[in-house]
C-alpha positions in Angstrom: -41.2 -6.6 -19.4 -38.7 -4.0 -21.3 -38.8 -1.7 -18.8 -38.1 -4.5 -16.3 -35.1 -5.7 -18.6 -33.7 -2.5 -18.2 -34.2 -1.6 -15.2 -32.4 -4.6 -13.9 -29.4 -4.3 -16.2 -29.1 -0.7 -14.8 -28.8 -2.0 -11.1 -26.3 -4.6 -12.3 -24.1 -1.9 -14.4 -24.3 0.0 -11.3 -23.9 -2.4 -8.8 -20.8 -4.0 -10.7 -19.1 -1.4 -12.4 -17.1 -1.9 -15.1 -17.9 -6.2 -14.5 -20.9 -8.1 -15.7 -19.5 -11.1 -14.7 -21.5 -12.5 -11.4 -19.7 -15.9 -11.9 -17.2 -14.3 -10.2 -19.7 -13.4 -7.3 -19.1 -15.4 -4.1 -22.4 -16.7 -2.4 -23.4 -13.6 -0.4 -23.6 -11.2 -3.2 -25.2 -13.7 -5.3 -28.1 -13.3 -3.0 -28.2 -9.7 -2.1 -28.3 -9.3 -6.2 -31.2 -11.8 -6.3 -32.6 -9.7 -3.1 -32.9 -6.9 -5.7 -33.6 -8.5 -8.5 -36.6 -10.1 -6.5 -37.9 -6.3 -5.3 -37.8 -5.0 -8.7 -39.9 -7.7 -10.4 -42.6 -7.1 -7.9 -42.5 -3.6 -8.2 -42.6 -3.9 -12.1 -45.5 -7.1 -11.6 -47.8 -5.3 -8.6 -47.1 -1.9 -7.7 -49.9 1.0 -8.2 -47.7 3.6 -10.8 -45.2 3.4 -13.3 -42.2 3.7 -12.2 -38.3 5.5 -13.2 -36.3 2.4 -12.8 -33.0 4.7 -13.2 -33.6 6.6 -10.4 -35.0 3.5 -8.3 -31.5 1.5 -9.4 -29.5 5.1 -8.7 -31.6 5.4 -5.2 -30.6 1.3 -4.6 -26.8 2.3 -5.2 -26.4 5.5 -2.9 -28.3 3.3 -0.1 -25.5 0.1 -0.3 -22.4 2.6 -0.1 -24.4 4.5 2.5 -24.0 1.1 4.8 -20.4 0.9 4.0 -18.1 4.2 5.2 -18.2 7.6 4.8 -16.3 8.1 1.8 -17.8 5.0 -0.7 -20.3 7.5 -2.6 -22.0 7.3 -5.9 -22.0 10.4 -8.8 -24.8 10.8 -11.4 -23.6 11.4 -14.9 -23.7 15.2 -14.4 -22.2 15.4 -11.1 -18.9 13.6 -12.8 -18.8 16.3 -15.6 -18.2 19.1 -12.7 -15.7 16.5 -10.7 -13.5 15.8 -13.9 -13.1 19.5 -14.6 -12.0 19.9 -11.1 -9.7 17.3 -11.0 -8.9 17.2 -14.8 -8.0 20.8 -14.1 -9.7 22.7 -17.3 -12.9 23.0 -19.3 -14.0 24.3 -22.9 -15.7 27.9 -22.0 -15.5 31.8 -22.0 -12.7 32.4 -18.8 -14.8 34.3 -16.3 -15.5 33.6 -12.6 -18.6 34.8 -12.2 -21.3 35.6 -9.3 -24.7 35.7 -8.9 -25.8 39.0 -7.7 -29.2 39.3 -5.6 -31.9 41.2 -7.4 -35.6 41.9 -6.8 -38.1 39.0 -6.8 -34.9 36.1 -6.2 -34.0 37.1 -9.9 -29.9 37.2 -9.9 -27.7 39.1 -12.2 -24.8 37.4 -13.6 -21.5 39.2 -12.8 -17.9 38.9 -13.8 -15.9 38.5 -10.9 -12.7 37.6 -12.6 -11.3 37.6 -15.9 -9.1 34.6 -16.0 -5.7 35.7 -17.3 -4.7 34.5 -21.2 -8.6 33.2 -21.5 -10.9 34.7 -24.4 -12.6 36.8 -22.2 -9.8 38.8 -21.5 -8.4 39.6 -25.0 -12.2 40.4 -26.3 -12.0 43.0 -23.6 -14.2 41.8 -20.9 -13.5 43.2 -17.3 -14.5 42.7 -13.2 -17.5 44.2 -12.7 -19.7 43.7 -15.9 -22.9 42.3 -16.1 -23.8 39.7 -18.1 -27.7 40.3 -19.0 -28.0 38.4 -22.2 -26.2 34.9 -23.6 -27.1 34.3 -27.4 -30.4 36.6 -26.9 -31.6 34.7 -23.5 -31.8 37.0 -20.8 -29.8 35.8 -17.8 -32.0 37.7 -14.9 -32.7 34.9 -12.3 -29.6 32.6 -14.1 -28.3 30.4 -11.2 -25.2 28.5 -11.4 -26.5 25.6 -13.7 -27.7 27.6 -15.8 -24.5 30.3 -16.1 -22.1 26.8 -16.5 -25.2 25.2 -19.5 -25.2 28.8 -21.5 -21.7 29.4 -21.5 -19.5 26.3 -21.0 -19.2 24.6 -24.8 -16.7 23.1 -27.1 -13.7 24.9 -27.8 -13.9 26.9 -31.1 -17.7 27.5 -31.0 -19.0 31.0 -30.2 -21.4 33.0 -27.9 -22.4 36.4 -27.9 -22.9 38.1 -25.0 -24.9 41.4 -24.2 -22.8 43.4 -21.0 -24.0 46.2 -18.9 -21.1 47.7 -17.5 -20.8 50.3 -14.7 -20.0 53.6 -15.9 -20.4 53.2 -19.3 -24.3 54.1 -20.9 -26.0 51.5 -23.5 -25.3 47.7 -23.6 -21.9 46.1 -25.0 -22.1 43.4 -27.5 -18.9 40.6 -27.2 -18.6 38.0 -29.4 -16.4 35.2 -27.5 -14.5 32.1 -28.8 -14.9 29.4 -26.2 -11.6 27.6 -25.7 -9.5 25.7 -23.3 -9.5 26.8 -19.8 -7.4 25.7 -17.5 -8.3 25.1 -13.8 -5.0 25.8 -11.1 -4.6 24.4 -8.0 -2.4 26.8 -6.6 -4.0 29.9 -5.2 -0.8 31.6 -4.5 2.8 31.5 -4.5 4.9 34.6 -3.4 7.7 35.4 -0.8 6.8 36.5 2.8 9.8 38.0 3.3 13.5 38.2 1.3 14.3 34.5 2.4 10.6 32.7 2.7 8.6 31.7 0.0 5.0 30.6 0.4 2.4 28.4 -1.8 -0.4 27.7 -1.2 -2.5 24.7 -2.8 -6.3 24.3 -3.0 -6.7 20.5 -4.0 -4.7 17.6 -6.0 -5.5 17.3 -9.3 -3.6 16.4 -12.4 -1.5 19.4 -12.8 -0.7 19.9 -9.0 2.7 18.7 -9.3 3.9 20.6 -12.4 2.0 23.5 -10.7 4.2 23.1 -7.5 7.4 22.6 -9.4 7.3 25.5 -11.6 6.5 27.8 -8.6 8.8 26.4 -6.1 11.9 27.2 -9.1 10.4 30.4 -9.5 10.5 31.3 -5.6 14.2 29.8 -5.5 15.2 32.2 -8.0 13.8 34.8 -6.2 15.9 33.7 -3.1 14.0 31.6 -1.2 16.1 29.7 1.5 12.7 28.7 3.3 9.2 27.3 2.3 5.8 27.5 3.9 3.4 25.3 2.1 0.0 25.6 3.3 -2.5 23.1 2.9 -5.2 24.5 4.7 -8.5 24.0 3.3 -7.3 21.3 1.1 -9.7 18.2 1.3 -7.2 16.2 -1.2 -7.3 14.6 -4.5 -5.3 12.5 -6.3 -3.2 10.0 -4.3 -0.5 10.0 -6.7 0.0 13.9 -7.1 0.4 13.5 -2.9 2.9 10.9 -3.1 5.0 13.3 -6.3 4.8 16.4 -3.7 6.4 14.5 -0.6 8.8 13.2 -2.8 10.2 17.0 -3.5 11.0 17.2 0.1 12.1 13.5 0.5 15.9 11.4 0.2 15.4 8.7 -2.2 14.2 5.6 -0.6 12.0 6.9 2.3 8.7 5.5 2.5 6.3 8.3 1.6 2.6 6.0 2.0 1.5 2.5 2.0 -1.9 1.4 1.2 -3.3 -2.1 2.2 -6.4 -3.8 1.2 -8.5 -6.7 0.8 -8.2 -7.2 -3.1 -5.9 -7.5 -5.4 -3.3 -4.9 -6.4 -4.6 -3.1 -3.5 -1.6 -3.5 -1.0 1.3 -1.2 -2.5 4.1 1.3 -0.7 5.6 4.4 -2.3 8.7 5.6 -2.1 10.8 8.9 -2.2 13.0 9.3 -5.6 16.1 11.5 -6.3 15.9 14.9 -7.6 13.7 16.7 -5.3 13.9 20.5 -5.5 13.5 20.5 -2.0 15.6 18.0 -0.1 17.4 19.8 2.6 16.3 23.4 3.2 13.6 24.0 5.9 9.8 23.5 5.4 6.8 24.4 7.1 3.0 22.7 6.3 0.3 24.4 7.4 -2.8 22.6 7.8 -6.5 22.5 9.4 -9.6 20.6 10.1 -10.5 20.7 6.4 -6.8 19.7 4.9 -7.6 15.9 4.6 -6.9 12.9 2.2 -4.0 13.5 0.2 -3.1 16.6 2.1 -2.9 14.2 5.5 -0.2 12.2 2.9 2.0 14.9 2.8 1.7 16.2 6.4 2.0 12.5 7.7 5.3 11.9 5.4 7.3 14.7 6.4 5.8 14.7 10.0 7.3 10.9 10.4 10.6 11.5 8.6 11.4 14.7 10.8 11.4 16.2 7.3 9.7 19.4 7.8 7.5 21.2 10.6 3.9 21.2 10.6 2.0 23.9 11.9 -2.1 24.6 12.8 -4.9 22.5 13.5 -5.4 18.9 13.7 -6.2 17.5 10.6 -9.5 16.0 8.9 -8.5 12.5 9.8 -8.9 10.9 6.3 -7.1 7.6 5.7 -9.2 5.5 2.9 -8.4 5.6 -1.1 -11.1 5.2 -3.3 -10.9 4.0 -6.7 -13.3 5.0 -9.1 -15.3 2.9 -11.4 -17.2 4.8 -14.2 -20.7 3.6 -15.1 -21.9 3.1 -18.7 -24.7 5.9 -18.3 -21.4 8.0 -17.3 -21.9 7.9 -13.3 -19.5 6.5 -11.3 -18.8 4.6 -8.0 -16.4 5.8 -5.8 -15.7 2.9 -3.7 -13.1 2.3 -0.9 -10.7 0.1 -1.6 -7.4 0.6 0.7 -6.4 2.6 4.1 -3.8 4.6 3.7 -0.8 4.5 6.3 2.0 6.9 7.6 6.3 6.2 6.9 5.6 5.7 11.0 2.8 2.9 10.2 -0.4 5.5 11.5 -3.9 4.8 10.1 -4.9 8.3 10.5 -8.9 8.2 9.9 -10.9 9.1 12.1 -13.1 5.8 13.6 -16.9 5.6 11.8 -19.9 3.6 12.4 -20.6 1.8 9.2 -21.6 4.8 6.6 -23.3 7.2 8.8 -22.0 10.3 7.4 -24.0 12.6 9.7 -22.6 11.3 12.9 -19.3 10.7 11.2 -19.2 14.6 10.3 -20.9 16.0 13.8 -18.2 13.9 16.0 -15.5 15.8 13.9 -16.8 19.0 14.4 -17.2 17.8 18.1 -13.3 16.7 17.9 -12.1 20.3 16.5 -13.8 22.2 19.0 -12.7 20.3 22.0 -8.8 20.9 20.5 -9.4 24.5 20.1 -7.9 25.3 23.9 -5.2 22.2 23.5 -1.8 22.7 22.6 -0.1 20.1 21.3 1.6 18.0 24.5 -1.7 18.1 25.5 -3.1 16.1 23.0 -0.9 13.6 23.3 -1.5 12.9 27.3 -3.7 9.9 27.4 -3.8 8.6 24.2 -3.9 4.6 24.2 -0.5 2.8 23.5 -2.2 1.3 20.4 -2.5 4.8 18.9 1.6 5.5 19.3 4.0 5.5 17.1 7.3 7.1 16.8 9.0 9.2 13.8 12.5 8.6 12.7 13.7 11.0 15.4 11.8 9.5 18.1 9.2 12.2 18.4 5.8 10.5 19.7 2.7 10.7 17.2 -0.8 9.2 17.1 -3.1 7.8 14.6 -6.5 7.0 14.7 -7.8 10.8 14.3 -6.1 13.0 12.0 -2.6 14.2 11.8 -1.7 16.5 14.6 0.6 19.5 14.0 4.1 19.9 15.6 2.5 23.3 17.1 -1.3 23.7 16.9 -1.9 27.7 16.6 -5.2 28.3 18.5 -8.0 29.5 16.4 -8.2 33.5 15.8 -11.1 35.1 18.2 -12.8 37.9 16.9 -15.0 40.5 17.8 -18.4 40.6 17.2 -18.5 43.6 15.0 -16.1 41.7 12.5 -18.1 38.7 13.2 -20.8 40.4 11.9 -19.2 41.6 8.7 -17.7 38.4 8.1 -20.6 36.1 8.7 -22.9 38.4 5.9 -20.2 38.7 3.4 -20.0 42.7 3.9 -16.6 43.0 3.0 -17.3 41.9 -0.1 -20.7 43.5 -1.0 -18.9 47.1 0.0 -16.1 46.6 -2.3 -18.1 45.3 -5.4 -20.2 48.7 -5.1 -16.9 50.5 -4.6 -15.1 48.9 -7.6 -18.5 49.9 -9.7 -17.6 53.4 -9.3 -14.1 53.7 -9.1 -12.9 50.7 -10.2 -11.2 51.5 -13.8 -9.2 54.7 -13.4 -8.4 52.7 -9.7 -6.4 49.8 -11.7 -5.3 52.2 -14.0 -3.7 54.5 -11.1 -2.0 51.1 -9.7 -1.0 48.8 -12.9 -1.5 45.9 -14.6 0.6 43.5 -11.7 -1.1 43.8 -8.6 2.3 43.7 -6.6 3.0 47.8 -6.3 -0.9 47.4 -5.0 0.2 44.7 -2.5 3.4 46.3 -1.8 2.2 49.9 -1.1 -1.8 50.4 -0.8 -2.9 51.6 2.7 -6.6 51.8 3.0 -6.8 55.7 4.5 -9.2 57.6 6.5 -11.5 58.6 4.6 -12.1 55.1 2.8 -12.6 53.6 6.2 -14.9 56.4 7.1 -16.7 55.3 4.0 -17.0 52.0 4.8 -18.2 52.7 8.4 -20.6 54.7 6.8 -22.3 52.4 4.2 -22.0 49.7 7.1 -24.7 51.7 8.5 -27.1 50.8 5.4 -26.8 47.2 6.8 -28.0 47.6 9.7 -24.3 47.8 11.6 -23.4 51.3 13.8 -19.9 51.8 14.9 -19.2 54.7 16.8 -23.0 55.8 17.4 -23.2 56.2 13.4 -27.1 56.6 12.8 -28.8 53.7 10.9 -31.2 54.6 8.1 -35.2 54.4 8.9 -35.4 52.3 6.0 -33.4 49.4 7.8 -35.3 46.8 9.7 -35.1 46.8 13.5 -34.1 42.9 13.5 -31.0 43.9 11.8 -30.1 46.7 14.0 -26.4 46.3 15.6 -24.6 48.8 17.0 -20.8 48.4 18.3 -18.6 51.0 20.4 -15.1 52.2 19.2 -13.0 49.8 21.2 -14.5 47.2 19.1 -13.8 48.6 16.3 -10.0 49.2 17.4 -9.3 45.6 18.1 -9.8 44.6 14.6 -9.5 47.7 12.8 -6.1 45.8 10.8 -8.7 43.0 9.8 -11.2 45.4 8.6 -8.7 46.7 6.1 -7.4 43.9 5.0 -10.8 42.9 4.0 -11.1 45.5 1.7 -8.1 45.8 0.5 -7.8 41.8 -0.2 -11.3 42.6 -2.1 -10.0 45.0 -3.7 -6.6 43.0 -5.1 -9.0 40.2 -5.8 -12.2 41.6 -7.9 -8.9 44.1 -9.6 -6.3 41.3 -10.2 -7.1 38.3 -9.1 -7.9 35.7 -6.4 -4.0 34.8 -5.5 -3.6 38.9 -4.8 -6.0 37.8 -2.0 -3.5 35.9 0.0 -0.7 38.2 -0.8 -2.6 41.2 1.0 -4.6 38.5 3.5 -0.9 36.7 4.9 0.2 40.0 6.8 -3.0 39.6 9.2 -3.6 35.3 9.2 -3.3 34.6 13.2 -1.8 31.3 11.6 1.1 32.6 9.3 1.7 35.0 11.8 2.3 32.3 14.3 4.1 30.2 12.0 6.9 32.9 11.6 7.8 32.8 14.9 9.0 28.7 14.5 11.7 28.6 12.1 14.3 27.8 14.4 12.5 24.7 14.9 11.8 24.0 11.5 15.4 24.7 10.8 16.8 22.9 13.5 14.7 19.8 11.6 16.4 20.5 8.1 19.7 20.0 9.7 18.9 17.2 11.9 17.4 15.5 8.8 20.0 15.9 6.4 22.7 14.7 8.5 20.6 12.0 9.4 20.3 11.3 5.6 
């Protein structure tokens, strides 16, 4: 009966959380407990094998907050390690992005990608473009990712010693690292666009988003800036309170900024704008997509309903539950909905669901975005129920029910099929890690330590794109009636005329030279080199009258 003991304790740990107490149980849980309780017995009493009660209890838990919504989910122990040092914003470890690089048989090769700035990498000497082939005398040939993170993740202060093949150079390099602190930003980039406009961009809301948005945005304004783009694109959100402390930069003190309302306790609460933003009164743009959602939909949704700022791109994920998380004594935890979220303007913004069912839940989103792709924003609006209304301070019309949508959507970019092609197999990036292999060091040394001369000046030239049209060829892609190698399977054959290649000859360069900045530098040089072709920036630059007239209307308003 031990087994049993345990196995039940484990379902009532997870099923409860951080309380034991089922006194406080109303009727109907009572039973459902008993329900399980009941199964388990029989299973330990009757069935045919021993059985893993951990994983039975784990498999019990994922199946409840499967019936409930979309967003209730459960983490093992392990999955929480990687979600803390995402959200915590640092780990103990060496400071490398790495990648695994396809080799015969399925057996990888660990590659540095990046050598993270102040890290221990970096002063031992390690650089882009070395491969890892040996962690403490284990061979890393057909590593993947768990195994990378288990051999060189550790406590801070403890050593490793690596064996490095590095391109160029003959014979194996020995490092000895220090593990240490590493810490995890979630800004990708902040720069100006131009003498006056400052951009930053930020991948997800962690613990450190607000300091990491503060210190940039006063570095910006000493640079000039007089107006911001923040893009949130790709941001899938976070913490609820680093969303509330980044609308309140842009925000007078006082304004609502979210409310939250739920059925228990402590759950029903409304946050409000402070003084001393750094951002109160000049104009702002947010730029946003189907994948900016959660906390990103927060910010969007304040300013959006205040008049505050100018948002720009595609409609949003359509998010609009907060979870709180309960941690589990085997280190799991439950991330269970608790609230909806709502708009200064009073908007529920998530998208409707049936029960948990996350596959038609994600498939009617996808249905949603592609339906919006030809739709400008006025269209959007036509028909929508009066229910779904609601007005921002201005009296601008907005809806909820569906994610936030911008001020002015920017269609989605069409391109061709040759870049397509390069695209959708990654061969930007496979071109330039060869490339940087053989030209790599006396290339960084040519342009600097600071990638900004590199962002500033580089033009990718003839013969480099000749290059690249070239080695195409070895995948299977001729441009321009370039012959493809006999060693190249027919089923990958494509072959593309010059006007193809014309129409997104910019993008093609950009590619490489963004691949370049990034595997050189690092992966904010990316957006630098990447914002003078995105169809959305691009677009965005044309609406500053609008966003301006906003600022004014708003601070007179105020």
């Amino acid at each position: 009966m031990r087994k049993l003991t345990l196995g039940l304790l484990s379902v009532a740990i997870l099923l409860l959380g951080f309380d034991l107490s089922v006194r406080l149980m109303s009727d109907d849980p009572r039973e459902a407990l008993q329900k399980i309780e009941d199964t388990l017995f029989l299973i330990d009493q009757q069935y045919v094998d021993e059985v893993d009660y951990d994983a039975l209890s784990e498999a019990a838990v994922v199946s409840i907050l499967e019936k409930l919504d979309p967003h209730s989910v459960y983490f093992t122990a392990e999955q929480m390690k990687v979600e803390n040092e995402q959200f915590n914003a640092g780990y103990e470890g060496i400071g490398i992005s790495f990648e695994l690089l396809p080799g015969e048989d399925g057996q990888d090769t660990l590659s540095v990608l990046n050598v993270l700035p102040g890290g221990p990498s970096e002063e031992i000497g390690l650089q882009s473009g070395d491969r890892i082939m040996t962690v403490d005398g284990t061979s890393t040939i057909g590593f993947k990712t768990a195994d990378v993170q288990n051999h060189l993740k550790g406590p801070g202060g403890s050593q490793v010693t690596i064996g490095v093949d590095r391109p160029g150079v003959s014979g194996r390099l020995s490092f000895t690292i220090t593990r240490d602190k590493i810490p995890i930003y979630t800004m990708d980039a902040a720069y100006m666009l131009d003498g006056r406009t400052g951009y930053i961009r930020i991948n997800r809301f962690a613990r450190t988003t607000h300091e990491e948005l503060r210190a940039a945005m006063q570095t910006l304004m000493a640079e000039g800036m007089e107006e911001l783009v923040l893009d949130l694109r790709g941001n899938r959100g976070g913490f609820m309170d680093m969303a509330v402390r980044m609308a309140d930069e842009f925000l007078k003190n006082g304004q609502i900024i979210v409310s939250q309302k739920g059925r228990a306790s402590g759950s029903n609460e409304t946050f409000l704008a402070t003084r001393g933003g750094l951002w109160e009164d000049k104009p702002v743009m947010v730029l946003v997509d189907g994948n900016s959602a959660s906390a990103s939909e927060i910010v969007a949704g304040a300013l959006q309903d205040h008049d505050r700022g100018l948002i720009v791109g595609r409609r949003t994920f359509g998010k609009g539950l907060v979870q709180r998380q309960y941690r589990t004594r085997d280190g799991g935890a439950i991330r269970l909905t608790m609230a909806r979220y709502y708009t200064p303007s009073g908007r529920l913004i998530q998208t409707p669901y049936e029960d948990g069912d996350r596959d038609d839940y994600y498939a009617g989103k996808a249905d949603i975005r592609q339906e919006d792709g030809a739709m400008n924003a006025a269209e959007l609006l036509e028909g929508i129920a009066d229910s779904l209304t609601f007005r921002t301070d201005g009296g601008r019309t907005v809806i909820a029910g569906g994610g936030i949508i911008p001020d002015y959507l920017v269609a989605p970019d069409s391109l061709s099929p040759f870049m397509r092609a390069v695209l959708g197999r990654g061969l930007g990036n496979e071109f330039v890690r060869h490339w940087i292999d053989a030209n790599g060091a006396a290339f960084k040394e040519a342009w600097g330590s600071s990638p900004d001369r590199f962002v500033e000046e580089y033009q990718v030239d003839a013969a480099l794109q000749n290059e690249v049209l070239d080695w195409l060829t070895t995948k299977g892609l001729s441009v321009e009636g370039r012959p493809i190698p006999d060693d190249v399977a027919e089923g990958q054959h494509q072959s593309f005329t010059a006007e193809e290649l014309k129409a997104d000859a910019h993008l093609l360069d950009a590619l490489i030279k963004g691949r370049m900045a990034t595997r050189l530098w690092d992966r904010s040089a990316w957006f630098e080199v990447w914002s003078d072709v995105d169809h959305t920036i691009l677009e965005s630059q044309k609406l500053w009258k609008s966003a301006r007239d906003l600022a004014v209307l708003y601070s007179e308003a105020r």
